[in-house]
N, C-alpha and C positions, 0 to 999 in steps of 0.2 A: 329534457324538454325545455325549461325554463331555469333561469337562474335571474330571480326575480326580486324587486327591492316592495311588491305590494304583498298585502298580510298575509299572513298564512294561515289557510283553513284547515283543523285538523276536524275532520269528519268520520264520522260512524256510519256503516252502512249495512242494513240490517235485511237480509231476505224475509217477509214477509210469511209466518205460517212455518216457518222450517223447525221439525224440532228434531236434535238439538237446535239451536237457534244456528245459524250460517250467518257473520259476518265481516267485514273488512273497516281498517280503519287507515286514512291515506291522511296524509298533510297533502296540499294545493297551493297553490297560485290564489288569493281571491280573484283576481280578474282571466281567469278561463273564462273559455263559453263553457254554456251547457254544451254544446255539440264536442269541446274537448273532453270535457268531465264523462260525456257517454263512452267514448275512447275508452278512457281511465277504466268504469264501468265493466267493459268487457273483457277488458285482459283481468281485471283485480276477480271478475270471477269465472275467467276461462273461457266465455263464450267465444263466437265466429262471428258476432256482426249480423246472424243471418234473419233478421228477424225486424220487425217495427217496432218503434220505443218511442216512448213520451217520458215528458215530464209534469208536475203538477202542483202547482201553487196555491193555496185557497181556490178562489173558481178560473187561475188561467192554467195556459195547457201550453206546453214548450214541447216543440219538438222539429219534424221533418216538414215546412208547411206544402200544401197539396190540392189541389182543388175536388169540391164536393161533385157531389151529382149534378149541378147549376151549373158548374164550371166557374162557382167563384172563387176564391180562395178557402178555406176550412178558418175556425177558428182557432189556429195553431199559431205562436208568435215564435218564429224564427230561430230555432236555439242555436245558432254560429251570428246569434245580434245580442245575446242575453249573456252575461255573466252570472258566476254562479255566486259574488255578492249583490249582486240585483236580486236575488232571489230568498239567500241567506243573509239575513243586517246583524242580526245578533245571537250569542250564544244559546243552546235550545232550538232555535229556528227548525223548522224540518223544512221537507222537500221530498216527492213520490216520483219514485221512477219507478215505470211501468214496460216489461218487455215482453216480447213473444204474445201478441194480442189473444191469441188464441190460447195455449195454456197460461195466462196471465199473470205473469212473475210477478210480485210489486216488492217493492225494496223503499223501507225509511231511509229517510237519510238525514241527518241529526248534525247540525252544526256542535262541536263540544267547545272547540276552542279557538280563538283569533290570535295568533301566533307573531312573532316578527320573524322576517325570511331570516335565516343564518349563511355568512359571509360565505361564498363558495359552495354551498350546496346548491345542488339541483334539485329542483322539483319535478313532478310531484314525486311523494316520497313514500311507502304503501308502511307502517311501521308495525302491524300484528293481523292477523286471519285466524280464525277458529273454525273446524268442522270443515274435514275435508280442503285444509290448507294445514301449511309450515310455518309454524312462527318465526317468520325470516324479517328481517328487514332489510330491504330492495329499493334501489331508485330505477324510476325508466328515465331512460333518454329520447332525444329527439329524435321524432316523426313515432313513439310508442315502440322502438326497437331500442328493449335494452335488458336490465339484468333483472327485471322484473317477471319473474317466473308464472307462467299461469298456475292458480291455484287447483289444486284436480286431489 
């Protein structure tokens, strides 16, 4: 996907409610969107895309924006305008991703480390999964086609 000279975010990301616990832990790009990182999101845990997703910051909300029953815009801010260190500034930071509105997945997502990119690697980089994955470590490539296996 990227071979990128901005920090590298190694992130935890944690299904909400699952026990044993279900998580993924990827190195990033700091400056993806969120609308890439949702990408990311769905292959690191197998889904299809087929569903509505947000994001969620103290009280903003990132995601698909859309207009209400008014016909104005929703209070959704743009996630292919947002990066995902606009979101995350420092190590600890969290972030709620929310999928499938209806059975309402939610996933922590836990800044751990701010990384320097290393010369010739590609990001993002997926480097351990627990519960119902492979303790593989995989890079995807660009457009999200690559040896990044879904977790199943």
């Amino acid at each position: 996907m990227s071979q990128s000279a901005a920090s590298i975010y190694q992130l935890k990301i944690t299904l909400k409610g699952s026990k044993p616990p279900i998580w993924r832990r990827v190195q990033v790009p700091s400056d993806i969107t969120l609308a890439t990182f949702h990408e990311i999101m769905q292959i690191g845990m197998g889904w299809t895309d087929s569903h509505l997703h947000q994001f969620k910051s103290g009280n903003m909300y990132y995601g698909l924006p859309d207009r209400d029953e008014t016909g104005d815009l929703a209070k959704v801010e743009d996630e292919a305008a947002v990066t995902v260190s606009r979101v995350l500034r420092r190590p600890q930071a969290k972030l709620l991703y929310e999928y499938d509105f209806g059975d309402n997945w939610q996933h922590d997502i836990v800044l751990e480390q701010i990384l320097q990119s290393e010369p010739g690697r590609h990001y993002p980089v997926a480097w351990r999964a627990n519960a119902l994955a492979h303790q593989k470590t995989a890079a995807v490539s660009g457009g999200m086609v690559g040896s990044w296996k879904r977790f199943r």
